[in-house]
Structures are given as structure tokens and as C-alpha cells.
N, C-alpha and C positions, 0 to 999 in steps of 0.2 A: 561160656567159659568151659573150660577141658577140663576133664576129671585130675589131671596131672598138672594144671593149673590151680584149681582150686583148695589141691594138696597142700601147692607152697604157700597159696595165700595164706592158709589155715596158721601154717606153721611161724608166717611173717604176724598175725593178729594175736595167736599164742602169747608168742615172745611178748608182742606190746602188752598184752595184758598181764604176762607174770610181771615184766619191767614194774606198769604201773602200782601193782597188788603191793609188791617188796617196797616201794618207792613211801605206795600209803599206811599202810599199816603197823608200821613203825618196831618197837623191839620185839612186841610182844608175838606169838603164833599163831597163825591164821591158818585152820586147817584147810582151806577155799586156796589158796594163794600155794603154802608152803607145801601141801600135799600135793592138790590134784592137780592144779597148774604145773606145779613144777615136775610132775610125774609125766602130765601130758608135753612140755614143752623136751621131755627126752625119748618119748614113743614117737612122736610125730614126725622129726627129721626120720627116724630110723624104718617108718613109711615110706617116707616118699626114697630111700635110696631101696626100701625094696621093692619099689613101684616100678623105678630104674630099673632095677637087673631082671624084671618081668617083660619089660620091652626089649631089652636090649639082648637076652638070654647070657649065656655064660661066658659069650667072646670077650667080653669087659673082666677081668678078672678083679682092675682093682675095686672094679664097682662093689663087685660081689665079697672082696674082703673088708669095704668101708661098711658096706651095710650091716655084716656080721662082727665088726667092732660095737656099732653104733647101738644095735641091740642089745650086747654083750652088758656094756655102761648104762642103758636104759633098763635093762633087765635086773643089775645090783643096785643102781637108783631106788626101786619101785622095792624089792625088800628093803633096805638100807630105812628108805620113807616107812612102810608099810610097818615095820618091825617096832621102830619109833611111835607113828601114832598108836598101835594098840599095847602100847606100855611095856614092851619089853626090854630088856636090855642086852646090848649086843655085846658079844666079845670081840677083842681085837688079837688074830684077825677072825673075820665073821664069812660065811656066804657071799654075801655083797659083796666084799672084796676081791673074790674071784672074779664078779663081773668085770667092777671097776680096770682090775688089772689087767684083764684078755683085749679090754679097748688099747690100750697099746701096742701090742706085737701085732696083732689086725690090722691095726690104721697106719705102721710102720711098714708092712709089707706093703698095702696100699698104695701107700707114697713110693716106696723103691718100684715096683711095677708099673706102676704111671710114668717115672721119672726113666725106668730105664725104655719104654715104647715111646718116649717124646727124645728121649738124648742118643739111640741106638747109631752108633758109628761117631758118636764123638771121638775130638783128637785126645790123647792122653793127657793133655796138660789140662783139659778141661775137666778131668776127674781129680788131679794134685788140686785143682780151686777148689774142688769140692769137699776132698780131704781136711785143707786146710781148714776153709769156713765151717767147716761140722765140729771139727775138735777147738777151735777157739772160741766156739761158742759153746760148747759143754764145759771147756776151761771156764769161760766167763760163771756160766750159773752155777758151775760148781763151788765157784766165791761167794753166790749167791745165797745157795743153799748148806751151804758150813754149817750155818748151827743147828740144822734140821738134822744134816748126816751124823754131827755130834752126836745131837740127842738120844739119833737111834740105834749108835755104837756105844752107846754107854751100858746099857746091859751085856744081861752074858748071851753069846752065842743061841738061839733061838727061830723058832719059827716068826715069833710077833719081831725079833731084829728083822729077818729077812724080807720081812712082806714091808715096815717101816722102811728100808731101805731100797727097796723096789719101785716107790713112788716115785721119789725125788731122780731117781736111778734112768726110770721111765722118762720122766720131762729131762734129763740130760740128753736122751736120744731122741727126743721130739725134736727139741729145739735145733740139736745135729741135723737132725734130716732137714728140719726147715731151711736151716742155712747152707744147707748142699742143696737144693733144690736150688734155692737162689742162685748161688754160685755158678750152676748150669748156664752159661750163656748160649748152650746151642738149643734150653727148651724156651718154645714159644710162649713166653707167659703172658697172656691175655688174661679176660677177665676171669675165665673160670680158674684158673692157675692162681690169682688170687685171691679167688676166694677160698681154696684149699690152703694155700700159704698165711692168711691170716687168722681163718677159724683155729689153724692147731696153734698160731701163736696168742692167741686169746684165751685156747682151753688150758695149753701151757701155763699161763701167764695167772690166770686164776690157779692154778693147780701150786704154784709156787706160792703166791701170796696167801692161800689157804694154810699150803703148808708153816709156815714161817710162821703166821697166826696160832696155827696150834703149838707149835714148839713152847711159844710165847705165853701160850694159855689167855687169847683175848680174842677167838674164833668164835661170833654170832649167828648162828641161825637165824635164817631170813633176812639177812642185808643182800643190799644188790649186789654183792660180791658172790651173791649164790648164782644171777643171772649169766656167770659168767661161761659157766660152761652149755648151756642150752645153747649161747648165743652160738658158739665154737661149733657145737655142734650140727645147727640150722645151717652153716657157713659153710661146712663139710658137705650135709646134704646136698646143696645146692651146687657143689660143685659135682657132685656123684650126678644129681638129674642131669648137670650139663656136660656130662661127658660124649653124647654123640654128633653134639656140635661143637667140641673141642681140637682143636689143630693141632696136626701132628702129622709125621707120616705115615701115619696108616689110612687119615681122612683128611688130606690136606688139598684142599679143591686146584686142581690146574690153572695155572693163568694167576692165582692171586700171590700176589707177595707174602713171604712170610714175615711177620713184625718179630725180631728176634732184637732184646735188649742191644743196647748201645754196648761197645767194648770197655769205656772210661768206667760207665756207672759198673759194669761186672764185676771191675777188678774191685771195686771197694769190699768189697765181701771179703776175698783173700786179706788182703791189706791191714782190712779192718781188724779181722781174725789173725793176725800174727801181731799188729800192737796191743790188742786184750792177751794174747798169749804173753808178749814179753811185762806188761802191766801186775801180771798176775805174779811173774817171777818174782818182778820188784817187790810187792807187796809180802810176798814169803818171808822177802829178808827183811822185812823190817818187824811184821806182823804174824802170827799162828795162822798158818792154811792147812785143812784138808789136805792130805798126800793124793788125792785121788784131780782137787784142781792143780798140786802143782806137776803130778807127772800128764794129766794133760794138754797143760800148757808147755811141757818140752817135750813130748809126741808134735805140736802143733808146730813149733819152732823144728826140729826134724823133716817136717810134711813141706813145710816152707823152703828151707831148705833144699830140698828133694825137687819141689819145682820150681826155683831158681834154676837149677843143673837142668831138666829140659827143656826150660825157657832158651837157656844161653844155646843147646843142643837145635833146638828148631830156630832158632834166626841165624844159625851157619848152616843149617838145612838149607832155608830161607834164600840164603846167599849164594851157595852151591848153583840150585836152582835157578835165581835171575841172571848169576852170572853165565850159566850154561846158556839160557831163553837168550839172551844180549848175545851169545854168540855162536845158536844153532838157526837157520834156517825153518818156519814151523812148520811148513808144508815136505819138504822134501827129506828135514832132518841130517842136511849136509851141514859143514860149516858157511857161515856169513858172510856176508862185505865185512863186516869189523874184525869177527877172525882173519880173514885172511888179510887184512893189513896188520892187526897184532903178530900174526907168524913171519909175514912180510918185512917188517921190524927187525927179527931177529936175524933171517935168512939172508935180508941183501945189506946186513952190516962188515960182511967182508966181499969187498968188490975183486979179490981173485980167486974167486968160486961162481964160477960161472950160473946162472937160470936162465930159465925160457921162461916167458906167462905165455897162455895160449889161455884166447877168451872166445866162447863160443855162443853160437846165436841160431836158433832153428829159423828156418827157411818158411816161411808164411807158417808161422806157429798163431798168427790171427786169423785167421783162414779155417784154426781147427777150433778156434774159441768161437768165432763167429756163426761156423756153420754146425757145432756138434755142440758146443755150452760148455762153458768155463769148468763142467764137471769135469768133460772127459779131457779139457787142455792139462787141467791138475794132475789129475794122471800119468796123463803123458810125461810130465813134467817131471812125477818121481818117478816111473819107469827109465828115463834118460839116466835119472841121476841115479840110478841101480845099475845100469848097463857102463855109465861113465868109470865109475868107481870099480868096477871090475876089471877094469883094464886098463888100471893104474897101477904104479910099483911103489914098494915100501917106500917111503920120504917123498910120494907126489901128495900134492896138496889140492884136493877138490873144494870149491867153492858156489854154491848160488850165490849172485849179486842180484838178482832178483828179475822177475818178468822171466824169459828165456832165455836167458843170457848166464852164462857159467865160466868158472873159472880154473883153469890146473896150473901152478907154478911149481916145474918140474925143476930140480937140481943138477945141475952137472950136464946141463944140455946146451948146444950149440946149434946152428939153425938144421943143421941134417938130423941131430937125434930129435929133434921139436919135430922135423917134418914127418919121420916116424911115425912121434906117437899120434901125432895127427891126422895121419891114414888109417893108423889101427882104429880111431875114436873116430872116424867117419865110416869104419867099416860096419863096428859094431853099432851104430846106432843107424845102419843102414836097413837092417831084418827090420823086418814085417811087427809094428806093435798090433797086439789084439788088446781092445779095451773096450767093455762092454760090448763086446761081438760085433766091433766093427774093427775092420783090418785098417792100419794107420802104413803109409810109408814115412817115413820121417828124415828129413835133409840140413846138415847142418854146415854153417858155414866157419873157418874158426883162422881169427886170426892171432899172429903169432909178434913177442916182441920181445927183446934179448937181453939180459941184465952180464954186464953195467953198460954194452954200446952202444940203444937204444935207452937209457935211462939212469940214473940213480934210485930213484924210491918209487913206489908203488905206484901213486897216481899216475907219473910219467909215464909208466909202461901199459897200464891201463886205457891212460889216451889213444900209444901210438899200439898197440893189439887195437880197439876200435878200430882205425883207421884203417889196419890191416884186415881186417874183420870185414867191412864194408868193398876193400876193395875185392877179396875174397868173393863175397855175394855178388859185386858186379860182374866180373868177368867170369863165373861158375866154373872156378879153378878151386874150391872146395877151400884149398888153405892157404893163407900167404904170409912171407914174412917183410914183416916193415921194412920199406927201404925210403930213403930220402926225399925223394921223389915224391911219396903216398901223400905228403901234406899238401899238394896243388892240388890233387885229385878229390881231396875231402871238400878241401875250401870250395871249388867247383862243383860239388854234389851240396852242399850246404848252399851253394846262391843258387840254385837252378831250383831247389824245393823250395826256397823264398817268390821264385820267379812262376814255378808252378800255381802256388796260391793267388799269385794275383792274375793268371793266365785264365783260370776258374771263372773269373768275376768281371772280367776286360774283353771278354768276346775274341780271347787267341786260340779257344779251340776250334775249330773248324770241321768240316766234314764234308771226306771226299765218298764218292757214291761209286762201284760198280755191279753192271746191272747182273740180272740173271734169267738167260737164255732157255727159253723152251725151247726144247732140243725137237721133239716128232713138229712142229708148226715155224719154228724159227725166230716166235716172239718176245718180245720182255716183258716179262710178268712180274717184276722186281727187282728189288734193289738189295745191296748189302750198302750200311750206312759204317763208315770205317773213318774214327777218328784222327785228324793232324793236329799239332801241337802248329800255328805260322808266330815261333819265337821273334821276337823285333830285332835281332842280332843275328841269330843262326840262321834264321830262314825256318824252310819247313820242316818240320821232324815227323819222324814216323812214329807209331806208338812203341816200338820195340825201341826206342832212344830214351822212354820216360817213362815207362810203365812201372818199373821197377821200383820208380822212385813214389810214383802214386802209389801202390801198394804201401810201400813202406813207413808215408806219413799216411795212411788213411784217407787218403783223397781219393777213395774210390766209390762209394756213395756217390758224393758230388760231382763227380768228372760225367757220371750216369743216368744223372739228375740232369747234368746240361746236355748229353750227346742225346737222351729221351727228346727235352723240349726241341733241338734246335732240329732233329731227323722228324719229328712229327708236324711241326712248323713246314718244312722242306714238302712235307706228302700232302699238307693241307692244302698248299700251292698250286702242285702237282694236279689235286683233284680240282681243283677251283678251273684251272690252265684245259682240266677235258686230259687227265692223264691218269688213269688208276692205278698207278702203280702200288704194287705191297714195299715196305718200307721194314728191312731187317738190320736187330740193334742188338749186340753183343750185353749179356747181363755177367755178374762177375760174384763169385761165389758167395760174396758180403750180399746183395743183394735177395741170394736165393734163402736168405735169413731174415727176412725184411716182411713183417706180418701187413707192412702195413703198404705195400709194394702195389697190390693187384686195385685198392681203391685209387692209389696214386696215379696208375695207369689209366683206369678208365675214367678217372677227372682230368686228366692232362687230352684225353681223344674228346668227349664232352665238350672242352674248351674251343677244343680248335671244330668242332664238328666234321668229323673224320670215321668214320665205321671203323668198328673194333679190328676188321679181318685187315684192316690195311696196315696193320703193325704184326711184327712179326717177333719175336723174342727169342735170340741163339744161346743156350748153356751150353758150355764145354760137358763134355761126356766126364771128364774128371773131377769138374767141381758140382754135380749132379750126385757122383753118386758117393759125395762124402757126406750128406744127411740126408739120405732118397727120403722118408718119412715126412720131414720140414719140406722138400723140395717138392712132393708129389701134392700137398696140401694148398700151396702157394701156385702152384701149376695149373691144379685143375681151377683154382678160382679165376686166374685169368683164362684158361681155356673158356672158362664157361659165360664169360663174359664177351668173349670174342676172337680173342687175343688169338694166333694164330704161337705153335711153337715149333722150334726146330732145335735137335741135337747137333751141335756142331762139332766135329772133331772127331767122327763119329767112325770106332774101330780103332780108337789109341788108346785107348785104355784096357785093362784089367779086368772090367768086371765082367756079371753074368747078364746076357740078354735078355733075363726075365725081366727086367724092368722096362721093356718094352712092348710088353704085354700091361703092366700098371698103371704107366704114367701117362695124360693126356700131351699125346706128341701126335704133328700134323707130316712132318718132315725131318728125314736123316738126310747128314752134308757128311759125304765120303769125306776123308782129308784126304790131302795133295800127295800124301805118301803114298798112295795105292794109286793114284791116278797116274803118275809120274813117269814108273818103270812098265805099266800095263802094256805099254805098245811094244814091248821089248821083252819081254817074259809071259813066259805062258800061266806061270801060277801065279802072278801080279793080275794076271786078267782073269782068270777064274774065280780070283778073290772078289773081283770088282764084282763081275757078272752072277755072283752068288747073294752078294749081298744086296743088289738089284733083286734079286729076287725075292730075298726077306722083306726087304721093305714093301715091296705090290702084296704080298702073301697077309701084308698085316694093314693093308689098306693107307701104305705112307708115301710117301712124296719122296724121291731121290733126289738128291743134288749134289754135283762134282763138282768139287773147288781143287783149282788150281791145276784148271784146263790151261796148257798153255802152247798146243799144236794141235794142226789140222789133225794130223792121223789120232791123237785122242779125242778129239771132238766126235770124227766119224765112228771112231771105234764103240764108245758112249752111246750113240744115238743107234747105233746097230744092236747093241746090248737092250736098249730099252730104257735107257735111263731119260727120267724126266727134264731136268732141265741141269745146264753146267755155266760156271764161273771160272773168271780164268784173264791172263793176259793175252792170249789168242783172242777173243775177243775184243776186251777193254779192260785197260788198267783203272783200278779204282782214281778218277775226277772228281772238281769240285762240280753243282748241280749246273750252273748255265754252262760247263763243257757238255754236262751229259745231255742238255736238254738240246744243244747242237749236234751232239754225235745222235741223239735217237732222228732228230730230224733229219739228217745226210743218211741214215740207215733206210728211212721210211722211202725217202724218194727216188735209193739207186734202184735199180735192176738186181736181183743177185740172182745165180743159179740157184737153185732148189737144193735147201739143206746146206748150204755154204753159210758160215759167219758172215754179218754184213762190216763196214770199215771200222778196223781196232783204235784208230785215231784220224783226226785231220790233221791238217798244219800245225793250226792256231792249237789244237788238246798235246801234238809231240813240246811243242815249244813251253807249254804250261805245264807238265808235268818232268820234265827232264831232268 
């Protein structure tokens, strides 16, 4: 057992032995029991709290003023006793009473310095509870104590009045503090908490019925009503020991809940403390009270009052407050969906004042969540709505309805002022966002619908702005206004994303193959695998018919997931057949987000037992370097697995060609824009033949897409370029045209360095 353990036991054994002593030995005086027990039972707590402030040193303040109470009281005790047993007789007032007295201002600071490091940033109304409950409980013992205060007002003006009237004076403001303490609903009262809160109402409590005894003249030495104050005392102590395990914020451990009183039981303090207040009134007028309980009791009734007013003061705060949250936006801090149908209300209740709504929708704004994180989309998101709001005029009305979708319903506007501001608001939100040092372009699409010809009230125009919205993003005419017509075009995009989802799952995506031509030897070394929608109605679509729309429900994952299996299927064939072909599969920026991508891959080639080189993996150069970091991580684990990569697209973008120096890349695919005009421009071909050269320089693989004449083939293969794709060759087929056209290629004759046959019969007639 610890020396600071065996202090408390001492002090808990004490007590039962003075308990028992007073208990036995009946009226008479036991110098054993009344002296030295109850001498030691007021030195011993005042040990162990200064046992306390020896550990603890002097950061503890109240420790350090309970201790120096606790002495104070133990120190006029021990003369008080000692003066007693050796026969003298004391005066009143004597020495001792200086002790006895300094234990209150001590143990009352104590309290307030404890009280104010556990309550620090309480709200105001929680110090009027405290007001209250401290004076309606001084009101109350002031009823209590009446005839003690008589007593000691009935002589004349004096030292022995004043130190007499300091007792009872003292237990008013105990008791006060005790019930403000309580009233504190924002201090954590656990157990040490009460054991401070009922040792002073026990030493109180004796202190009173002491007092009222002597007034009475029927106070005994040695009844257990003397136990009362050691007990009070011990009960102090122990909460002094347990102050560096006591909660608060100054040691309030992370991660644990704080146990803070219920709100119901709080209020009873106040409450309670305002019917003793009005109780005490009563009583006046029927009965003689002390003036000091009855201006108490209307100090307390005043204090009530008072926090009633900021009661009623903070639940219009209160209101203020959720009414604003109900209709501000929390992330962007524009107004609402509900605002703007509240204002909506007011604005299109006269239908000959013309509005415009114009509703707005970022352009793959999942794209930027998907590949950067929801951080940098938020962002994004109140940066729009800073740049929007800027470039709005007095009485426009900005709105988030939520996701990336925004709202302005502009007054006095007809479809040419709508179209306006709808260029100005595509202009500006066209610069360049910087967010978290990555550069953003940002594209929005916005459509427009006309109050009162396109609608009467808000939802209506909400609908037909969607609609116009959508057809806006289809046709990248940036803005449009509703016209009649728009509702076949929606209804038509709403069955065709129905007919998507089961396209997914029904085996209507298909995949056509063209190959790609080693340009220095003449041979096919690969494939590109290039997705068809074969619709049961339309026929076949190409992917620029639906892509749009996959995007836009999220079916790109899964579209990627089937064009993976059914192009590695196809190459499995392939190899089994005596054909090695490399087998290349477009990935799409959702995927270069996909942690879990480079295992899926190399259990999908596993499956079919297919070597990793024979797949090939194309990223757009744009959606690459919108989280190089993510994308370089995801890269190299299929690089290093097998996985062959290639930049597609490669020279339309923006960025800098340092990331070609980082990233595990096998092969650049020129785009068709430079291959195009090359035969025809001289700086068109210098470009080409330049960036031919980068590529050998960094040990990569060239390839020219959208080879589609002799004289760029030759020019290509003069340059040095490894291998080209293209319709001069062959147009992307499904596999058994290809596996005919490679067979008709193998068996002609061709000149040397000439394309072998672009099509036969049977591949014109299937592809047309």
C-alpha cells in the first residue's frame, strides 16, 4: 500500500474510531475520544490535502487553498481543545476563532477556483442559475438561522457581535457556493465533485445546528453532532487528494465522453431557489424575519427574473440561428433549395414581371471527386459559388440546390438578357481554379427557363431548366433555353440510360478490334479493343452516341469491368488460336482511382491464363494528370505486374512532360491532330518527328493513330515511327472480320512497306 494510500485509510479508521468513542461513552468527557481523537481526526485530513499539493506543486491552486483552510480550522480546534482540557477559560472571541474563521474565505476561494477551471467559457445563462441557486439558498438558511442572527444583534455594536455574526454569515455563503456549484450544469460532477459538494454541506449543516443549539443554550460536548465536522472535513480532503484524476478541461482525456448532469435535474436548483425565495416572502408577511433573509429572497426573485430575460433572449438567438441553418447552404454558405422557393414565392406572384431561372451543372464534376477526393470537389464547389456571385447584379438570386448544381433567378430577364448572363457565368467560371496546387479547368453547362411562359411556380421551371440543362451538356452549346421540343429529348435520354443498364448485363456491348501496324517490318503486333453499344432497335452505336450518358449515370466502372473481361476473353482465344497478339483497353479516369484495380487485373489474366504483356492499358493524357500521385501509384503496380501502359492522346493536353520521366509508361499514341495535316505542313511534321524523337530518347514505343492515307503512313515510317493505326489500314471490326482480314493479309503478296488489304467484301458490307 502507498504512503498516500495509507494516509486516507488512516483518516477513514480515525473517523470510525472517533464515530465509535462519541457513540460509547455517553454525556460524560473522555479525554481519549474528545481530545486527542477528535484533535487528530482535524490534523489528518489537513495531511493528506498537504500531501496533495507536495505532488501536485502549486499548479493546483485550489488544492493549495483547501489545504491552508483545512489547517487553519485544525490549528483553532487543537487550542480551542487544548485550552479546555488544561482548565482554562476562553474568551469570546478567543485565538481559536481566528482559525475557525480563516477556514471559510480559504475553502470559499477553493471552491470558486475549482468552479471557475471546470465552468471556464460557460454560456451567461448558466452563471444567472448560479446566481439564483446561491441567494435562494442563503435566503432559505437565513430563515433558518433568524434566531442565532437575533441573538447576536441584540447587544451593542462590538467586536464579540461581529465575530457572532460572522459564523452564521460564513455558512450563508457556504451553503451559496454549494448551490452554485451545483447549478453549474457545464461542471462535470463526478465523484470527486461530490465529494467537495457534500463534505461542505455537512460541515455547514453541523455548523448551523451547533449554532441554533447554542443560541438555545442545549449544546453538548461530545455527542456525535461533534463528528460532524471532521466527517466534512475528511470529505474535502479527499476530494483535494483526488484532484489530479478529476475532469475538466484542463485533464480531460481525448476520446472519452464527458458525463455532464442532465438539463431537467439542473434546472431544479434554479427553480427550486426561486420558490424558497418567493416561500420566504410569504412567510414575512405573515411572520417576523430577519431583513437580511427577506432582502435575500428579492435579490433572488430580481436574479430570476434577470434570467428569465436571457432565457427568452437566447431561444430568439436560438431561432434566428436554425432559421438561417434551414436556409443557408453549410458548405458553400449561399442560400438554399428552400430559400430560394421561399423567395421564389414572393418574386413570381406577379406574372407581368417577367424572370429567367438558369440552373447550372459542372461538367464531370465526378471526375474531380473521384480522381482528387471529395476534399478538393468542396472546394471547388465554394470557389464556383465566389466566382458565381460575383457576377451577379443587385436582385439576382444565387442558390445551391445541392451536389453541383446551382441556381440564379434573375428578374426582368427575357431569353437574350438570360443568354447574357449566361456567357458572362460560363466566362468566369472558365479561369483556371488553383486548389491545393493543383490547376482545375472547370466547364459548366447551364440551362435556362422563363417565368411565366415556361411555367407558373418554381418546381415547373426547375423541371424545364433541367431539361434545358441536359440538353445544353449534350450538344456542348454551353447554354440553352427551354423550348417545346426539349421534353422528347429528355424522355429519350431517360429510356436509353434504362436501356444502358440492361445493355451492361445482356451482352449488347460488343467489341470491335483495330489492329496496329509495325511500321520498320509491316506486322501486327496489336490490337486496340474499341467498344460498340449493338442496341436491338438502333442498331450499332458507336461510343461517342453513349458515352455521355455512361458518364453521367456512373456506369463507367462497369462498362470497364465488361470491355476488361470480354477484350481478355477475345486475347485468350487469340493465344490458344497460335496468335499473340497485345490486346489494348482504354481505362477512364474513375478507374485511375480504383485501389483495387491492379489485383483485379491481374486475376482477371490469371483466369484466363494469358501473360500480363498481352494486355495493354491506354489513359488519356488528361485524365492522368488530374491526380498524377494516385495515378503513378496504381501504374506502377500494374507495370510491375506486367501490365504493359500507354498514354493515349498523347500531346493535347496542357501539362508538363516531366511526368514522363516518373510514371511507368511502355508507349505514347500521337493523336490524329498531328498526324492529320503532317503531309501538308511543315511544322505539323516537325512536331510529329520531334516528338518521335522524345519518345526513342526515353526508351518508349511511338504510335500514330488515325493514320488514314498512304502518303502519312510512308511519311511515319520514314520518320522512324514504330508502329500506326488508322483507316488506311483497317477500320476498327468485330474479332472473326479481324481474324479474316489478318488471314487475307498473311497470304497476299504485298510490296515492301505498303499496308496489306483495308477490308474485304464480307468486312465493307459488315461495317458500313
Amino acid at each position: 500500500m502507498s504512503f498516500r494510500a495509507g494516509a486516507a485509510w488512516a483518516m477513514g479508521l480515525l473517523l470510525a474510531a472517533y464515530l465509535g468513542g462519541l457513540a460509547l461513552h455517553g454525556s460524560t468527557l473522555n479525554p481519549v475520544v474528545d481530545d486527542w481523537l477528535g484533535i487528530l481526526t482535524m490534523w489528518v485530513p489537513a495531511a493528506v490535502c498537504w500531501l496533495a499539493v507536495a505532488r501536485m506543486g502549486f499548479a493546483r491552486r485550489e488544492a493549495l487553498l483547501a489545504a491552508a483552510a483545512l489547517t487553519s480550522f485544525a490549528a483553532g480546534n487543537t487550542y480551542y481543545v487544548g485550552s479546555l482540557s488544561g482548565g482554562m477559560s476562553l474568551p469570546f472571541p478567543s485565538p481559536a476563532d481566528v482559525g475557525y474563521l480563516l477556514f471559510y474565505p480559504l475553502m470559499l476561494a477553493a471552491a470558486a477556483v475549482a468552479v471557475r477551471r471546470q465552468a471556464r467559457g460557460s454560456a451567461s445563462s448558466v452563471w444567472w442559475d448560479c446566481a439564483v441557486g446561491s441567494l435562494g439558498a442563503a435566503a432559505g438558511l437565513a430563515v433558518l438561522l433568524n434566531p442565532v442572527l437575533e441573538s447576536a444583534l441584540a447587544g451593542a455594536p462590538s467586536l464579540v457581535t461581529v465575530v457572532a455574526i460572522a459564523y452564521p454569515a460564513f455558512d450563508l455563503l457556504l451553503v451559496a457556493a454549494v448551490a452554485g456549484a451545483v447549478a453549474l450544469r457545464d461542471v462535470r460532477l463526478r465523484t470527486w465533485w461530490g465529494l467537495l459538494v457534500v463534505g461542505l454541506l455537512v460541515f455547514t449543516a453541523t455548523d448551523v445546528v451547533y449554532a441554533l443549539q447554542v443560541t438555545a443554550e442545549s449544546y453538548v460536548v461530545g455527542t456525535p453532532l461533534d463528528a460532524g465536522w471532521p466527517i466534512g472535513l475528511a470529505l474535502v480532503a479527499l476530494w483535494v487528494d483526488g484532484a489530479e484524476r478529476r475532469d475538466g478541461p484542463a485533464n480531460h482525456r481525448p476520446g472519452e465522453p464527458a458525463r455532464t448532469m442532465a438539463r431537467a435535474p439542473l434546472l431544479v436548483v434554479p427553480v427550486g431557489a426561486t420558490a424558497a425565495a418567493l416561500g420566504v416572502l410569504l412567510m414575512a408577511a405573515r411572520t417576523r424575519l430577519s431583513m437580511l433573509a427577506v432582502v435575500l429572497a428579492g435579490v433572488t426573485l430580481l436574479a430570476a427574473a434577470a434570467r428569465t430575460q436571457v432565457a427568452f433572449g437566447q431561444l430568439a438567438t436560438m431561432a434566428d440561428l436554425r432559421r438561417h441553418e434551414a436556409t443557408t447552404d453549410p458548405l458553400t454558405g449561399l442560400p438554399n433549395r428552400r430559400a430560394l422557393a421561399t423567395a421564389a414565392d414572393d418574386r413570381l406572384a406577379d406574372p407581368r414581371r417577367p424572370h429567367a431561372l438558369l440552373l447550372l451543372d459542372l461538367d464531370k464534376f465526378k471526375d474531380v471527386n473521384d480522381s482528387l477526393g471529395h476534399h478538393v470537389g468542396d472546394l471547388l464547389l465554394v470557389r464556383v459559388g465566389v466566382r458565381l456571385r460575383a457576377q451577379l447584379a443587385p436582385g439576382d438570386l444565387l442558390a445551391r440546390l445541392g451536389g453541383d448544381e446551382f441556381a440564379i433567378l434573375v428578374p426582368d430577364a427575357g431569353p437574350d438578357e438570360a443568354g447574357v448572363v449566361a456567357a458572362r457565368l460560363r466566362a468566369a467560371l472558365a479561369k483556371t481554379f488553383t486548389l491545393d496546387d493543383i490547376a482545375l479547368h472547370c466547364a459548366v453547362s447551364i440551362g435556362i427557363a422563363l417565368f411565366p411562359d415556361d411555367g407558373a411556380g418554381l418546381s415547373t421551371l426547375l423541371r424545364k431548366a433541367d431539361i434545358a440543362m441536359y440538353k445544353a451538356k449534350s450538344t456542348g452549346d454551353g447554354y440553352h433555353v427551354y423550348g417545346t421540343g426539349d421534353d422528347t429529348d429528355v424522355a429519350a435520354r431517360l429510356r436509353t440510360t434504362g436501356e444502358l443498364h440492361s445493355a451492361l448485363t445482356t451482352g449488347q456491348l460488343v467489341l470491335h478490334y483495330q489492329p496496329k501496324i509495325d511500321l520498320p517490318t509491316g506486322q501486327v503486333r496489336g490490337v486496340e479493343a474499341l467498344v460498340r453499344w449493338n442496341h436491338p432497335t438502333r442498331g450499332l452505336l458507336y461510343l461517342d452516341a453513349f458515352l455521355t450518358l455512361v458518364e453521367e449515370a456512373g456506369l463507367m466502372p462497369a462498362m470497364t469491368r465488361v470491355v476488361l473481361a470480354t477484350a481478355l476473353d477475345q486475347a485468350a482465344s487469340w493465344h490458344t488460336s497460335g496468335r499473340h497478339l497485345t490486346v489494348a483497353v482504354n481505362l477512364s479516369a474513375s478507374c485511375l482511382v480504383d485501389a483495387n484495380l491492379p489485383d483485379q487485373v491481374v486475376a482477371m489474366l490469371a483466369d484466363r491464363g494469358i501473360p500480363p504483356r498481352a494486355l495493354q492499358l491506354e489513359i488519356t493524357e488528361k485524365f492522368l494528370m488530374a491526380d498524377l500521385d494516385r495515378a503513378r501509384t496504381i501504374l506502377t503496380q500494374l507495370r510491375e505486374a506486367g501490365v504493359q501502359i500507354s498514354i493515349d492522346d498523347f500531346g493535347t493536353g496542357y501539362s508538363s512532360l516531366s511526368y514522363l520521366r516518373d510514371l511507368p509508361v511502355d508507349e505514347l499514341k500521337l493523336d490524329r491532330s498531328f498526324i492529320v495535316p503532317m503531309t501538308g505542313d511543315a511544322r505539323a511534321a516537325a512536331l510529329v518527328a520531334s516528338t518521335i524523337d522524345l519518345a526513342h530518347s526515353l526508351d518508349l514505343r511511338m504510335v500514330a493513330e488515325g493514320v488514314d492515307t498512304q502518303d502519312a503512313y510512308t511519311a511515319l515510317k520514314d520518320l522512324g515511327c514504330d508502329q500506326a493505326q488508322g483507316y488506311h489500314m483497317c477500320r476498327p471490326i468485330p474479332a472473326a472480320d479481324l481474324d479474316h482480314w489478318l488471314r487475307t493479309r498473311s497470304a497476299g503478296e504485298t510490296h515492301a512497306g505498303l499496308p496489306h488489304p483495308r477490308t474485304s467484301p464480307h468486312i465493307r458490307k459488315t461495317v458500313a
